[in-house]
Backbone as CSV, one residue per row, in Angstrom:
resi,resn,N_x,N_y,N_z,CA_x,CA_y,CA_z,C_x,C_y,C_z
1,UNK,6.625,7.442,9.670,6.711,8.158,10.909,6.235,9.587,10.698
2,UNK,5.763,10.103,11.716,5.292,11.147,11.652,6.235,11.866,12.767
3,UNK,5.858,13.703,12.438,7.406,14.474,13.063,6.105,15.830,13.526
4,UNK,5.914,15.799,14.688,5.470,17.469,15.289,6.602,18.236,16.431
5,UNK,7.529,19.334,15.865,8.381,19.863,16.539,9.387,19.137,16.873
6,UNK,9.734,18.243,15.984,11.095,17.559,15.879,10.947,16.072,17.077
7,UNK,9.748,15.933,17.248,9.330,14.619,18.033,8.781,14.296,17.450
8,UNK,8.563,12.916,17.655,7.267,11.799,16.893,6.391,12.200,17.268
9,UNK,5.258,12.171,16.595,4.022,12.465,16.984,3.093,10.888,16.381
10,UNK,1.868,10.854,17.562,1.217,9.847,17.300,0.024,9.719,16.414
11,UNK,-0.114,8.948,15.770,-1.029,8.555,14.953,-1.711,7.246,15.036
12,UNK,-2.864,7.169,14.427,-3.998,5.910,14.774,-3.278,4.910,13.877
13,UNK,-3.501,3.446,14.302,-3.319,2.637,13.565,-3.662,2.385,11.907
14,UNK,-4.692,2.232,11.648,-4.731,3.038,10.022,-3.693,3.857,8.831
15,UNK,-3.741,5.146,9.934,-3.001,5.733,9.326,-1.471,5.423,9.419
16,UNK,-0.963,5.065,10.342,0.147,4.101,10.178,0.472,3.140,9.145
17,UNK,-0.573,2.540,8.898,-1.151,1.489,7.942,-0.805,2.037,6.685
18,UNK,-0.940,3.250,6.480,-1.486,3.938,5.201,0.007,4.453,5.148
19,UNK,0.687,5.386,6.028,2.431,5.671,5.530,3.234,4.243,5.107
20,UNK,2.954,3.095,6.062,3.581,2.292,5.571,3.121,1.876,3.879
21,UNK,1.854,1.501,3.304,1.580,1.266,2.284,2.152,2.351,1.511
22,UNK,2.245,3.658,1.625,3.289,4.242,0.554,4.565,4.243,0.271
23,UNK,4.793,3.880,1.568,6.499,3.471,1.293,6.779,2.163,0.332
24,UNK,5.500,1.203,0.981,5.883,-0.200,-0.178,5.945,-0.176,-1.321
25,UNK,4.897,1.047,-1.641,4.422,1.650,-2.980,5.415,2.320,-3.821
26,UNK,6.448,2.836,-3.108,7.510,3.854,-3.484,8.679,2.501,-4.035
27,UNK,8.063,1.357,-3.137,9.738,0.758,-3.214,10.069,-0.261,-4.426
28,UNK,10.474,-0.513,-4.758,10.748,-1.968,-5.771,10.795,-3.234,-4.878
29,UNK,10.497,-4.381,-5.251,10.416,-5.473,-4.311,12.033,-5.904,-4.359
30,UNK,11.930,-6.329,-3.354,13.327,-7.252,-3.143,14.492,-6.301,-2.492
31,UNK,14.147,-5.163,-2.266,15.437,-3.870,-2.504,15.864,-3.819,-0.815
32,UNK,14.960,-4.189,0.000,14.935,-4.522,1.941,15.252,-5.605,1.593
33,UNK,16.477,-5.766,2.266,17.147,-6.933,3.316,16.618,-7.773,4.276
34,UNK,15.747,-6.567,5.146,14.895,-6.973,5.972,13.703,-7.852,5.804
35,UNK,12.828,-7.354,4.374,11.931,-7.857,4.235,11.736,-8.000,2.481
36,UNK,12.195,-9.277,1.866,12.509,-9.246,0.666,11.285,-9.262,-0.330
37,UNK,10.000,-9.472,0.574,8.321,-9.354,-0.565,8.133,-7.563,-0.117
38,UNK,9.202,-7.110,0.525,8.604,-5.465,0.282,8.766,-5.174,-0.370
39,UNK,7.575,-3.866,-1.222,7.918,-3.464,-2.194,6.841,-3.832,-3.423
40,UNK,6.448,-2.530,-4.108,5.706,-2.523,-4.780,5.604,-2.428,-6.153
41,UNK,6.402,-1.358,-6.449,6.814,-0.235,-6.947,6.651,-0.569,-8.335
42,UNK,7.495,-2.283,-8.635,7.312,-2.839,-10.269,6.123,-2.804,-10.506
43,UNK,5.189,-3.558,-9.466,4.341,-4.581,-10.199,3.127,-3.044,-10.441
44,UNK,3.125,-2.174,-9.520,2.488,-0.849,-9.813,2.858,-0.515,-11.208
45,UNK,3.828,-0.008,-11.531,4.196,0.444,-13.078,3.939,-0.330,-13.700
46,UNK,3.785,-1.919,-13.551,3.254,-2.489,-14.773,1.884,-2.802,-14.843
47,UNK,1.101,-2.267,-14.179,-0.373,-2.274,-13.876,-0.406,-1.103,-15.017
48,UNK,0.139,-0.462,-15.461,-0.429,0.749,-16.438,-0.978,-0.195,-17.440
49,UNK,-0.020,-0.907,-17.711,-0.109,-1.655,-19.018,-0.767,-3.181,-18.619
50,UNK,-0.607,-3.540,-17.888,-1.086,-4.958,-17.650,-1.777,-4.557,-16.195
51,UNK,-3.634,-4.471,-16.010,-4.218,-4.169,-15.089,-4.388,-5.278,-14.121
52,UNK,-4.320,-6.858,-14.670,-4.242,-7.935,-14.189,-3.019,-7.953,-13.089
53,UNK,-2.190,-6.750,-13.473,-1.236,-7.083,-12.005,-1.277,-6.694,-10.887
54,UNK,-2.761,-5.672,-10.868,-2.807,-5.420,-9.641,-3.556,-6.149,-8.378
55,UNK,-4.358,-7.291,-9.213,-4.567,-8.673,-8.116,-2.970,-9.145,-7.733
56,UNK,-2.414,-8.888,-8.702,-0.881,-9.936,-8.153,-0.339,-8.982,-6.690
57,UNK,-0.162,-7.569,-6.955,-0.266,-6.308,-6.116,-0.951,-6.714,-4.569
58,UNK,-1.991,-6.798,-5.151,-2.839,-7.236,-3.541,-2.070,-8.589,-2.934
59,UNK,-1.703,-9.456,-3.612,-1.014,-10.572,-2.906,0.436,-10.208,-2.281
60,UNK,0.696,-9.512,-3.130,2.191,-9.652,-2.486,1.954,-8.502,-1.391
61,UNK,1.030,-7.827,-1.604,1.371,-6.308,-0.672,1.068,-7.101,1.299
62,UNK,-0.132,-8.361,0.569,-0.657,-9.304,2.273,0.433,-9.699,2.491
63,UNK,1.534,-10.688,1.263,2.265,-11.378,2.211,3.483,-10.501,3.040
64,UNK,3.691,-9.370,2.333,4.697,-8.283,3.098,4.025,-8.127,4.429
65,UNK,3.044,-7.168,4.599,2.246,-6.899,5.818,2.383,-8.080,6.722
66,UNK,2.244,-9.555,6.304,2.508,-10.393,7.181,3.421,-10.955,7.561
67,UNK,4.768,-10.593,6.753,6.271,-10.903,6.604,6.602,-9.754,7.896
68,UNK,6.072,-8.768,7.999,6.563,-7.659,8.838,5.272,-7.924,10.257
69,UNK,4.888,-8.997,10.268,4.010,-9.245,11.443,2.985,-8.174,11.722
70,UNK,2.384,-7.330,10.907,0.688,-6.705,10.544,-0.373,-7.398,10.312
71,UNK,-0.960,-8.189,10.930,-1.700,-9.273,11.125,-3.090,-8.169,11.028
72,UNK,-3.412,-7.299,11.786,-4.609,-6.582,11.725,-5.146,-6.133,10.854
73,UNK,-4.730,-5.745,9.630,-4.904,-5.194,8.043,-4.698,-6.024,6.995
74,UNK,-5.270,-6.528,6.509,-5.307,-6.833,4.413,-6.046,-6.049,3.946
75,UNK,-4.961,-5.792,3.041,-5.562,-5.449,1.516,-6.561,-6.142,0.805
76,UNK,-7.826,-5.270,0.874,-8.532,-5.875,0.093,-8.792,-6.117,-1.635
77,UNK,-8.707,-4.595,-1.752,-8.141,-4.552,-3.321,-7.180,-3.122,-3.453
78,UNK,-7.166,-3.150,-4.787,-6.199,-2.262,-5.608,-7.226,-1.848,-6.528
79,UNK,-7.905,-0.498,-6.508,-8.703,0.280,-7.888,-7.767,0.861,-8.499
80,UNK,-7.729,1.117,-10.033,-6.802,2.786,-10.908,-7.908,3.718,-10.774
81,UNK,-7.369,4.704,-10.923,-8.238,5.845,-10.908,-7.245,6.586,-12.202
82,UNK,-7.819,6.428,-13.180,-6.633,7.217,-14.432,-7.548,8.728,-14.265
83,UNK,-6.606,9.316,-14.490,-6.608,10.931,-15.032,-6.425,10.946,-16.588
84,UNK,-6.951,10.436,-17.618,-6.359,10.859,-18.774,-5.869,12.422,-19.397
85,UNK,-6.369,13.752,-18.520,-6.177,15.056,-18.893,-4.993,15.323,-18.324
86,UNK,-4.737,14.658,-17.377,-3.334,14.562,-16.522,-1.922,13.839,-16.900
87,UNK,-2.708,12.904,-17.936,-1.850,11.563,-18.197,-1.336,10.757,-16.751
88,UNK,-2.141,10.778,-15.621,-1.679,10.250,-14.736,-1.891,8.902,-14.108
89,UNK,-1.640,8.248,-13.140,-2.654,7.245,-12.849,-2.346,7.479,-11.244
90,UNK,-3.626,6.993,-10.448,-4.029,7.083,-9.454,-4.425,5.470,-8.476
91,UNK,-3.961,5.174,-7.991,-4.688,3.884,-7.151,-5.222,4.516,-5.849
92,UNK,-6.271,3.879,-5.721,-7.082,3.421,-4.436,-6.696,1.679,-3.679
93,UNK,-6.365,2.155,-2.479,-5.964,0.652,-1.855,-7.161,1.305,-0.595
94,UNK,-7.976,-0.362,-0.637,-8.523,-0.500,0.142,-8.176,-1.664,1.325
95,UNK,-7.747,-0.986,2.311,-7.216,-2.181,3.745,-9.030,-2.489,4.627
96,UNK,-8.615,-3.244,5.264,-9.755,-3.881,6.061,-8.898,-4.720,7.231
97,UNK,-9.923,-4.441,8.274,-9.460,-4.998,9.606,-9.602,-6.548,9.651
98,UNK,-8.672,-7.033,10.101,-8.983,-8.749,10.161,-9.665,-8.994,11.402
99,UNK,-9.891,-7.835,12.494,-10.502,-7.817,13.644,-12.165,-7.493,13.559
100,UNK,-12.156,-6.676,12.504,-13.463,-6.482,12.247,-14.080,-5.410,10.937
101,UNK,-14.740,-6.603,10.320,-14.562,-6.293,8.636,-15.534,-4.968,8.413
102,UNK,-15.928,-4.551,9.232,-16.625,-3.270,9.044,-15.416,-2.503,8.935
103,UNK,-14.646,-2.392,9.972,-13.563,-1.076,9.460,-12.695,-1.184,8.188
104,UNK,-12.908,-0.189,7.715,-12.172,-0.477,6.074,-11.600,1.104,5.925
105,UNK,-10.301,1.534,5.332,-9.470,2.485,5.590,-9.102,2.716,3.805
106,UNK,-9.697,3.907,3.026,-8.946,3.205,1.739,-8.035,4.612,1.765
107,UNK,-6.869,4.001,1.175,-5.989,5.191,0.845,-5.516,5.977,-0.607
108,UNK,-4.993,7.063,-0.997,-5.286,7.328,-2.348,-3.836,7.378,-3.093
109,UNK,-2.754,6.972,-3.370,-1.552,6.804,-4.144,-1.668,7.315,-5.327
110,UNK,-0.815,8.180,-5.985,-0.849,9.178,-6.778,0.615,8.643,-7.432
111,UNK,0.448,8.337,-8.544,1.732,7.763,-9.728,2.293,8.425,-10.600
């Protein structure tokens, strides 16, 4: 959600798209009641070490989005972007419209 002067303020679908993907990103799976494939958070930290998990990442991140009825967006992939001077790591998630595969939205997650 977004906040201008203590009201919601509106934002495009995308970017909606994109707060929600950080929250999943923030979360550990299973930790919502609501929605028990939310949640990212493990299989991210173990992408440092095992990069193969971030195809697993892209799966679970669709079936959440579709567990929470977001039918308009998949994930297409998951890039790292390492900083080694930083010691950091960085993902790129790239979403795409299921309405129309030209629009593609990538967002930048910082670890």
């Amino acid at each position: 959600m977004r906040f201008r002067d203590g009201f919601l303020a509106r934002c495009t679908e995308p970017e909606a798209i994109a707060s929600l993907f950080r929250m999943l990103g923030g979360t550990p799976q299973g930790s919502w009641a609501g929605c028990p494939r939310f949640g990212l958070r493990d299989l991210l930290e173990d992408a440092r070490a095992r990069p193969e998990q971030l195809q697993r990442a892209v799966e679970q991140a669709n079936l959440a989005l579709e567990d929470l009825g977001i039918l308009r967006f998949r994930v297409q992939n998951i890039r790292r972007d390492d900083d080694p001077e930083r010691g950091s790591m960085s993902l790129t998630v790239t979403l795409v419209s299921t309405d129309d595969a030209v629009s593609v939205t990538s967002i930048r997650l910082d670890r």
